[in-house]
C-alpha positions as CSV (number, residue, x, y, z in Angstrom):
1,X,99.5,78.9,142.8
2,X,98.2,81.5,144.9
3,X,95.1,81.3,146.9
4,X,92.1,82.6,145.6
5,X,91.5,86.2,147.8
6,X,88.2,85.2,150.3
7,X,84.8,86.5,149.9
8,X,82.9,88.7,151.9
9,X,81.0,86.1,153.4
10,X,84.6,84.0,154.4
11,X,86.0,87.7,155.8
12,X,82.7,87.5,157.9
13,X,83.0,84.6,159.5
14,X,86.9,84.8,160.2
15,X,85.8,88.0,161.7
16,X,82.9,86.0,163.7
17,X,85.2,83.1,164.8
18,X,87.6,85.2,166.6
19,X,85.2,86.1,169.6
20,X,83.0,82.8,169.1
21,X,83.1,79.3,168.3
22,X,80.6,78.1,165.2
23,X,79.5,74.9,164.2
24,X,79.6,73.8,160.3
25,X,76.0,74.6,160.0
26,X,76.2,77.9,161.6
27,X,78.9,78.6,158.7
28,X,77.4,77.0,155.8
29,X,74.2,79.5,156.5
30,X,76.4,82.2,156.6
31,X,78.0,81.2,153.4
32,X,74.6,81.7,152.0
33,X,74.0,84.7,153.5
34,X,73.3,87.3,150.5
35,X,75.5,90.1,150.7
36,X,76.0,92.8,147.9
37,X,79.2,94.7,146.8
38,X,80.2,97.5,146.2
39,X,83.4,99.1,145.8
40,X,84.0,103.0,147.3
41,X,86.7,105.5,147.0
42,X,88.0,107.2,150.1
43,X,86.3,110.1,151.9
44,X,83.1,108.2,150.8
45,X,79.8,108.7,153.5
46,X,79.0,105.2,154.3
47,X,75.8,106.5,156.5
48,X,75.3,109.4,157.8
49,X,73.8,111.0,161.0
50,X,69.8,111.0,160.8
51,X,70.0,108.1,158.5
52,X,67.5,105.2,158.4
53,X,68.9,102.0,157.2
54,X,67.3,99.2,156.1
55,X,70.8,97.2,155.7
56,X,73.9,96.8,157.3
57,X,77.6,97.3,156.0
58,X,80.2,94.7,156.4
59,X,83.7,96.3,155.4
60,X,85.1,93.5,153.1
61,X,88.4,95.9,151.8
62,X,90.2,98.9,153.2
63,X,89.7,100.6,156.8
64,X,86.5,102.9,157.8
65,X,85.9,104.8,160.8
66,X,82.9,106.5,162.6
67,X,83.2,110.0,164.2
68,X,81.1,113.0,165.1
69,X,81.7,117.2,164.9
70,X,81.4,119.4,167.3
71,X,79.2,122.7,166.1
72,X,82.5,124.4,165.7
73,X,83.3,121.5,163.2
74,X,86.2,119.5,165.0
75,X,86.1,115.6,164.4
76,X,86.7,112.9,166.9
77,X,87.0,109.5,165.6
78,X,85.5,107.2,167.8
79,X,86.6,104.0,166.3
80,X,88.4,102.8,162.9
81,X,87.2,99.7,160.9
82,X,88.9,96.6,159.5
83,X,88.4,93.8,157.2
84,X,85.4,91.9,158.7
85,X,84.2,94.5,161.0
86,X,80.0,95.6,160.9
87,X,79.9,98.7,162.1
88,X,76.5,100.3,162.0
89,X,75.6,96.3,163.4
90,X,73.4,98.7,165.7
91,X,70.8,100.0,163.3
92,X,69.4,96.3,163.2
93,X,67.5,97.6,166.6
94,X,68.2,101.5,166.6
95,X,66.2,103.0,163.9
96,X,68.3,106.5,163.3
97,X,72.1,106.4,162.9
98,X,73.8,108.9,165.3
99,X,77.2,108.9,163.7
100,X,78.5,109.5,160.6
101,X,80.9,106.1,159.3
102,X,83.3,107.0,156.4
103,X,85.9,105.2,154.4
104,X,89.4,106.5,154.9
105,X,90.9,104.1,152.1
106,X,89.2,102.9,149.2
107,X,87.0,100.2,150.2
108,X,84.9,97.1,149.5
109,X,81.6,97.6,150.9
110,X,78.9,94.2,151.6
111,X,75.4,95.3,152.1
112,X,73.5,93.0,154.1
113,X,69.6,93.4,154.3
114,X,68.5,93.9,158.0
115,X,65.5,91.0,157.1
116,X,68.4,88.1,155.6
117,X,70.1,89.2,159.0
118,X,66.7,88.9,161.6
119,X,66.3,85.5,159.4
120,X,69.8,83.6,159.9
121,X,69.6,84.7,163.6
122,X,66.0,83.7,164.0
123,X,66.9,80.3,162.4
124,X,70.2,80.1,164.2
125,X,70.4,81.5,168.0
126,X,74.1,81.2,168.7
127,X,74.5,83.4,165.4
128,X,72.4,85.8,167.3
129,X,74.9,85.8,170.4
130,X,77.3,85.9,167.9
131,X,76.7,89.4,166.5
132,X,75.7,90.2,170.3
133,X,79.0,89.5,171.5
134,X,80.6,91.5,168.5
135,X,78.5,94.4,169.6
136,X,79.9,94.1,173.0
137,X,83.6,93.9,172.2
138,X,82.6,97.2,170.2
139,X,81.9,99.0,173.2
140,X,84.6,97.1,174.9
141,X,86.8,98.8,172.7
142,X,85.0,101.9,173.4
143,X,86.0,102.1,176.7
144,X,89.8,101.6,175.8
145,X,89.8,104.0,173.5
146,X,88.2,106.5,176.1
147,X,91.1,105.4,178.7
148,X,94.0,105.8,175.5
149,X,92.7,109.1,175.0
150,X,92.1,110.3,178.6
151,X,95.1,108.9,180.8
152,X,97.8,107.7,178.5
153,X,100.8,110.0,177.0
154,X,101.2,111.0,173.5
155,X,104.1,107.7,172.4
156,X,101.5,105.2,174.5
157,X,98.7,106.0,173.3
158,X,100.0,105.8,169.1
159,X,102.2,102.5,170.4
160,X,98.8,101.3,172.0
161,X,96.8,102.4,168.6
162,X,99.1,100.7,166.6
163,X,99.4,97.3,168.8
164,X,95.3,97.5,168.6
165,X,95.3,97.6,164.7
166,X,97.7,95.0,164.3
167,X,96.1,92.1,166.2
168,X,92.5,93.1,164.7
169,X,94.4,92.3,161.2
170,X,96.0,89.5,162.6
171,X,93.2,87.7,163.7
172,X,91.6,87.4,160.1
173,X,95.2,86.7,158.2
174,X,95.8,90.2,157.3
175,X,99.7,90.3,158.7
176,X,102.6,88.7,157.2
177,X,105.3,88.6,159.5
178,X,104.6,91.2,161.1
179,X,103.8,93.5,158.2
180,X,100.5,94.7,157.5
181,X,98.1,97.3,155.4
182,X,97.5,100.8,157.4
183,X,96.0,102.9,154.9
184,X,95.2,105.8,157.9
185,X,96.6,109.8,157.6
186,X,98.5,111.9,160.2
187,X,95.3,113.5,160.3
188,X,93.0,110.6,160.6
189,X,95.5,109.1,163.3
190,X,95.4,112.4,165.3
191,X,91.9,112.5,165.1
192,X,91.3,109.0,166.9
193,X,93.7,110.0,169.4
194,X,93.1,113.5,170.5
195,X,96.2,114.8,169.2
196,X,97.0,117.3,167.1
197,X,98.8,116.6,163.3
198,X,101.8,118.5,164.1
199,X,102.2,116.4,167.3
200,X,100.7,112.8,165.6
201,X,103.9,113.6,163.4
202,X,106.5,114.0,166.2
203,X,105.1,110.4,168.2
204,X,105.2,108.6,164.5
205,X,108.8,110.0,164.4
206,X,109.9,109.2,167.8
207,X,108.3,105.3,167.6
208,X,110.8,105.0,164.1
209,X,113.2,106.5,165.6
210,X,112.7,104.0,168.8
211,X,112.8,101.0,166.0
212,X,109.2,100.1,167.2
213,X,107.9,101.1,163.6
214,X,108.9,101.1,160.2
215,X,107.4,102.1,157.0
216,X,106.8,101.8,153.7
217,X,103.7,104.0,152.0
218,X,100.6,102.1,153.4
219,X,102.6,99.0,155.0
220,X,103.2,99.4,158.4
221,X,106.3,96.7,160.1
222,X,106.6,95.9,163.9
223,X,110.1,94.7,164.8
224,X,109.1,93.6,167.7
225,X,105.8,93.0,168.9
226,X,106.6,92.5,172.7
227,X,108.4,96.1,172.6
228,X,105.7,97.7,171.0
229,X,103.2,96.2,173.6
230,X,105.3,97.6,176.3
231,X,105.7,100.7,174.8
232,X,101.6,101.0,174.5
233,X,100.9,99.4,178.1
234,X,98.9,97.1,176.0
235,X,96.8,93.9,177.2
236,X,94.8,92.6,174.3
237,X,92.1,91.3,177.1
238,X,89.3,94.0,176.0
239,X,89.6,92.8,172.6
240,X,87.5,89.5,173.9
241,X,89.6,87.4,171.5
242,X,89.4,83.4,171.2
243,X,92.5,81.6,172.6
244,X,93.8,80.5,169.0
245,X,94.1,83.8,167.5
246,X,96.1,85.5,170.1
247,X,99.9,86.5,168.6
């Protein structure tokens, strides 16, 4: 029989447990927590810049990402969203959204009310350090992203990208020997990675070609994960990740 899928508040707190350690209480309340669904197509404006939220969004289903234009109209795409990732966390204390935050899948959307949220953290301080340290390892990220972008050729960075991806799957069951879900475009790709598509195209390529990647529509295999990490210079340390999830 297979396993029933988990719910928004289980993807939550797999999400949680990979950066910190919680107690059975600290779970149970989080258990509780209400969260409300909804399910979006892709291309669909999650919040937008100059928005005021009164809630935040857990992605329970599907990738997101958050980016901002130039005047001219160019995207960059500061950071991409998994399963279990919160990521306008910052509008429980910053009352205006400075980024827009899209889905570029269809997605499963929790709602979480920034009062239940001030509530469970009031009630529970090392949930409050929990979402703390989950902003942190956000801008953590950040600053990788900024080096994969700024220093690192073309192959790296996509090999590095890819390696990043993988491990943020991993780490809440999402990979199956060593096959997982990457619903992302050329375009979306070359967006993150300053690159253009014409170029994303020839690294994507290249990495096949290599044998580091293989693919099948959405599903994305790694024949070998300690290549791939070599090929991306990649050291999972700035992911901030608990002992027992590392691959």
């Amino acid at each position: 029989m297979n396993a029933l899928p988990a719910s928004a508040n289980q993807i939550m707190i797999r999400k949680l447990e990979s950066i910190v350690t919680l107690s059975e209480e600290e779970k149970q309340a989080l258990l509780a927590l209400p969260i409300t669904l909804m399910d979006v197509k892709s291309n669909h404006d999650i919040v937008r810049t100059g928005d005021h939220p009164t809630q935040c969004c857990l992605i329970v289903e599907g990738f997101a990402c958050v980016y901002k234009l130039t005047t001219e109209g160019k995207r960059q795409i500061m950071a991409i969203y998994v399963p279990g990732d919160l990521p306008d966390l910052q509008s429980l204390h910053l009352q205006v959204i400075d980024v827009d935050i899209v889905s570029i899948s269809p997605c499963k959307l929790g709602f979480i009310q920034h009062q239940d949220l001030r509530d469970i953290c009031e009630r529970y301080p090392n949930l409050t350090a929990a979402f703390w340290r989950e902003t942190l390892v956000q801008a953590s990220i950040f600053r990788e992203w900024l080096l994969n972008i700024g220093q690192r050729e073309a192959y790296t960075r996509i090999a590095h990208l890819i390696c990043e991806i993988m491990l943020r799957l991993h780490t809440i069951g999402l990979v199956k020997d060593n096959t997982f879900d990457m619903p992302t475009t050329q375009s979306e790709l070359a967006d993150a990675t300053g690159m253009t598509q014409v170029h994303m195209n020839r690294v994507l390529q290249a990495l096949r070609a290599d044998g580091l990647i293989s693919s099948a529509k959405t599903k994305l295999t790694i024949p070998s994960w300690e290549k791939l990490k070599l090929a991306g210079e990649f050291d999972p340390l700035y992911l901030h990740l608990s002992p027992s999830r590392a691959v």
